[in-house]
C-alpha positions as CSV (number, residue, x, y, z in Angstrom):
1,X,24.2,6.9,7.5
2,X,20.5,5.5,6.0
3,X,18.2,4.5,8.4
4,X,17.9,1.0,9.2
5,X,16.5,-1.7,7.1
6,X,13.6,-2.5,10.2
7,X,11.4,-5.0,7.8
8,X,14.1,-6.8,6.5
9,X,12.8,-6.1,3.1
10,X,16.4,-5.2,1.1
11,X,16.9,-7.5,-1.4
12,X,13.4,-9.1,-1.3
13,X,10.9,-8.6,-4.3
14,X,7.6,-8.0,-3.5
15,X,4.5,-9.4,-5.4
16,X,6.8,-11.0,-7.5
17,X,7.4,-7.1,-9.2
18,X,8.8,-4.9,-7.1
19,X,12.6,-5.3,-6.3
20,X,13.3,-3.5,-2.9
21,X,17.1,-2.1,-3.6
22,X,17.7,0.0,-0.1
23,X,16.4,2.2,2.3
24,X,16.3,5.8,2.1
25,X,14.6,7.2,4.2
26,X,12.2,7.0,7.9
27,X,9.7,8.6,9.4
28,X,7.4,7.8,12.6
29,X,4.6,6.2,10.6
30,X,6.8,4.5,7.4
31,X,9.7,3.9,6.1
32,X,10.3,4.7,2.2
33,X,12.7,2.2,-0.1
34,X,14.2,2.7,-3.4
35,X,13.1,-0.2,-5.3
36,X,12.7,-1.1,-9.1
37,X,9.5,-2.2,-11.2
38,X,10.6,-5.3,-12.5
39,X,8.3,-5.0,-15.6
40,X,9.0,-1.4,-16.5
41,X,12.6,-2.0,-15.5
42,X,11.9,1.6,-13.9
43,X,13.1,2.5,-10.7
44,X,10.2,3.1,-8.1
45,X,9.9,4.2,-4.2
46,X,8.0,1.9,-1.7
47,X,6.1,3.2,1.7
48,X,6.0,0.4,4.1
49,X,3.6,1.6,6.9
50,X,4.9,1.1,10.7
51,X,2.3,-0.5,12.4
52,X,4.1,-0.1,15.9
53,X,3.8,-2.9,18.5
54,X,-0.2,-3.3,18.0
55,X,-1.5,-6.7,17.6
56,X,-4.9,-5.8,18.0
57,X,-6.1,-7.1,14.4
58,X,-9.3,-4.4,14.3
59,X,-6.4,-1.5,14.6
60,X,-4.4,-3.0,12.4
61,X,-6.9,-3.5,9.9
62,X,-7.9,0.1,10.6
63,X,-4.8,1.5,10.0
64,X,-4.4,-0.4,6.9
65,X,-7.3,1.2,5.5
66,X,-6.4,4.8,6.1
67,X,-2.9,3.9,4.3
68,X,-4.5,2.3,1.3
69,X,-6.8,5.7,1.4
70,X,-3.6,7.4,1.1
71,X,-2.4,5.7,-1.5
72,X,-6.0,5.8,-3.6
73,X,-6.0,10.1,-2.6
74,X,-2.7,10.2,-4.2
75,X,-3.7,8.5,-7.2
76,X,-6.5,10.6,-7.9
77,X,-4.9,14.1,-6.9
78,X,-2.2,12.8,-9.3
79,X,-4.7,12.9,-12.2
80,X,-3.7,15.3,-14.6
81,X,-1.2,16.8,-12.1
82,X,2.4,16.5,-13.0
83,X,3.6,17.6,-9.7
84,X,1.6,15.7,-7.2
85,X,3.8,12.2,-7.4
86,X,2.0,9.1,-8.3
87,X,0.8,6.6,-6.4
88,X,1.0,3.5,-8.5
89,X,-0.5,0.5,-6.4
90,X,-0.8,-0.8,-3.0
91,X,-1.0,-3.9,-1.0
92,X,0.5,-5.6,2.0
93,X,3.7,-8.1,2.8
94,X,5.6,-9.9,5.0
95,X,8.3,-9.0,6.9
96,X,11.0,-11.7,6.7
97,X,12.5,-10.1,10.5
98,X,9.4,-9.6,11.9
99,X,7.3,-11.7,10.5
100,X,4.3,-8.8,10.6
101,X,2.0,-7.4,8.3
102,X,3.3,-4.4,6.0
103,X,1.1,-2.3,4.4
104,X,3.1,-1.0,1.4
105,X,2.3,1.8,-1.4
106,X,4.2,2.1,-4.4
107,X,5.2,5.7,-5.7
108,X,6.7,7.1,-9.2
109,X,10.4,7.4,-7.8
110,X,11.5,11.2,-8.5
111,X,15.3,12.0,-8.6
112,X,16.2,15.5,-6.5
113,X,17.0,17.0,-3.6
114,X,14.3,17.2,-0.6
115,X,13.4,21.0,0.8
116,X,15.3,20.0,3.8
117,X,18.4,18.7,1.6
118,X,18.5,22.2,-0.3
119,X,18.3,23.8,3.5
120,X,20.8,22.1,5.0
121,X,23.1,22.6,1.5
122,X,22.3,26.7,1.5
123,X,23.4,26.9,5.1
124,X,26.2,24.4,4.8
125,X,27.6,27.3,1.9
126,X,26.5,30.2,4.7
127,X,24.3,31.1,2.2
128,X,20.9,33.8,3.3
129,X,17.6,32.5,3.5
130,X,15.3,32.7,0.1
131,X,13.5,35.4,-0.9
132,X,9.5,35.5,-0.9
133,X,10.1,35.2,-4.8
134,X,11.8,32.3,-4.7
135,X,9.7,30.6,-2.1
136,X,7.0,31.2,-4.0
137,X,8.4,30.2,-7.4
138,X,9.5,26.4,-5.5
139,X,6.1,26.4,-4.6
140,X,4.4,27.7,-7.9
141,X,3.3,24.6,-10.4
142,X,4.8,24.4,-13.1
């Protein structure tokens, strides 16, 4: 079952470019959407940032700023680095159910399987662990 839709952001497009298509996945700080670039008809994952039940506006605003220095650190890393995913923009919305403040990044969507996914797969087959090799070789760039 995908985690909730908490922002109320399926369906909406933000900054009149970014079509937010579903939820797929939540964590304690954000929840990620699949989404699709509207100019680059591309599709496109979106980090909205869980601000928690703060009001306070200097923590929000604080907390803003260390997201958007995510999103900036990611963009730069991402420079000349195929396997670093890239951060393509950043800015804040509305949240229709709330009505709060969400800090938002935009990321190059990649199609795959997460580390966890391929972990719960191999031991859903009762396959062994991997071998240093292989660790290393997921972990190698290419």
């Amino acid at each position: 079952m995908p985690p909730a839709d908490v922002f109320g952001l399926c369906g909406k497009v933000i900054d009149g470019q970014f079509h937010v298509l579903e939820v797929v996945g939540e964590g304690g700080f954000s929840v990620v959407y699949k989404g699709l670039h509207l100019g680059l008809r591309e599709p496109i994952a979106i980090k909205c940032m869980k601000l928690g039940k703060t009001r306070d506006p200097a923590v929000v605003a604080s907390f803003t700023q260390r997201f958007f220095d995510e999103s900036r650190i990611s963009y730069r890393l991402s420079q000349g680095n195929l396997n670093i995913v890239r951060s393509m923009t950043s800015g804040t919305t509305l949240s229709p159910v709330t009505g709060e403040t969400v800090p938002y990044m935009v990321l190059e969507w990649l199609d795959g399987i997460s580390l966890a996914g391929d972990y719960r797969v191999r031991r859903d087959q009762n396959m062994t662990g991997r071998s240093l090799r292989e660790v290393i070789d997921l972990f190698e760039p290419t």
